[in-house]
C-alpha positions in Angstrom: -4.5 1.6 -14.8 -1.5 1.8 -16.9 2.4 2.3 -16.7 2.3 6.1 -17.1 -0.6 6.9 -14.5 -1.0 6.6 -10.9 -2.3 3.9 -9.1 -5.5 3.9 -7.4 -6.4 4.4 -3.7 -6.3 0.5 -2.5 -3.3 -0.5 -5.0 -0.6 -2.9 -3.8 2.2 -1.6 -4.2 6.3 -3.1 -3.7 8.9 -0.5 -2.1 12.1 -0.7 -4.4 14.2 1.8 -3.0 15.0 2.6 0.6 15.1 1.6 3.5 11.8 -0.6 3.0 12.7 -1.8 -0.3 11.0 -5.8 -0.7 8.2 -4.5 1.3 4.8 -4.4 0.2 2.2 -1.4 1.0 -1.2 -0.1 0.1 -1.9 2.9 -1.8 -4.3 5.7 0.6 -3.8 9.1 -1.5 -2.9 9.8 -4.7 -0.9 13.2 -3.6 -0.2 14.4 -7.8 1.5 12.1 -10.6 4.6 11.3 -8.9 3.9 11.2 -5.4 1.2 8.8 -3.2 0.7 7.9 0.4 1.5 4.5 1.5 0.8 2.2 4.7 1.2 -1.8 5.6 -0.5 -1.2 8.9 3.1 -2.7 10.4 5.8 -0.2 9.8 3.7 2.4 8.5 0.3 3.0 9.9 -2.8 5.0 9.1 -2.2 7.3 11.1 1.1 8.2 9.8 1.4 7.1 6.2 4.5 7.1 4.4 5.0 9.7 1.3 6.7 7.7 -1.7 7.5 8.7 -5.2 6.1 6.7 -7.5 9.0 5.9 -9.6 10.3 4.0 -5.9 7.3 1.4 -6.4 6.4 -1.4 -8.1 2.5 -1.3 -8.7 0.8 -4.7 -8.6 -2.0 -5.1 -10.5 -4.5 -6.3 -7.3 -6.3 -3.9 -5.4 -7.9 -4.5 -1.9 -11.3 -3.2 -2.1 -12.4 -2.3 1.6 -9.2 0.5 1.4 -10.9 1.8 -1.1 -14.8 1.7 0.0 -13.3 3.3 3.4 -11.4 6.1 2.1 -13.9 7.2 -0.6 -16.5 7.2 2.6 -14.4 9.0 5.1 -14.6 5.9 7.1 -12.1 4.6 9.6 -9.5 2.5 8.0 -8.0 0.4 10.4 -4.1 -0.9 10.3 -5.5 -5.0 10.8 -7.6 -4.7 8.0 -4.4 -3.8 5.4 -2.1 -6.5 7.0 -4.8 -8.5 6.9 -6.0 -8.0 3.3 -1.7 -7.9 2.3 -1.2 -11.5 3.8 -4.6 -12.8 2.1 -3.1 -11.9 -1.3 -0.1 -13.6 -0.1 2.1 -10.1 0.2 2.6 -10.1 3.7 5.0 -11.8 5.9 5.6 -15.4 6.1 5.4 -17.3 9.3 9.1 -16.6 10.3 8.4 -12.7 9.9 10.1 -12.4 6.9 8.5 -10.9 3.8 8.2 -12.7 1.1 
């Protein structure tokens, strides 16, 4: 992955702009090479990812593999596994709810 393509399904990515900038999300669909669907399983949830332009992210270099294995098999994705998976990496909300 480099700067000039998309990310993958799975990638973290950082919200710069809006009203979710500082928050961190996960990749689901690569729509074309400027737009992808993003979720945190908090604010955004499966069911009703958000549609971000990519030049409004910061991509991370970390993946989280089971969002990948689950949408390349059609499988259910559920929104604990990504906060799960986000706070692991150390992406997701400290203990006062803030994120980080």
């Amino acid at each position: 992955m480099n700067a000039s393509s998309p990310p993958e399904v799975g990638t973290v990515v950082c919200s710069r702009a809006g009203r979710d900038a500082g928050r961190y999300f996960v990749v689901l669909e690569v729509l074309d090479d400027q737009y992808v669907l993003i979720a945190d399983g908090d604010l955004r949830k499966v069911a009703s990812p958000k549609k971000k332009k990519l030049k409004h992210l910061d991509i991370k270099m970390v993946s989280i593999p089971i969002v990948k294995e689950r949408m390349r098999e059609k499988s259910r994705l559920f929104d604990y596994d990504i906060r799960q998976n986000l706070v692991a990496l150390g992406y997701g909300p400290d203990k006062d709810g803030q994120e980080k």
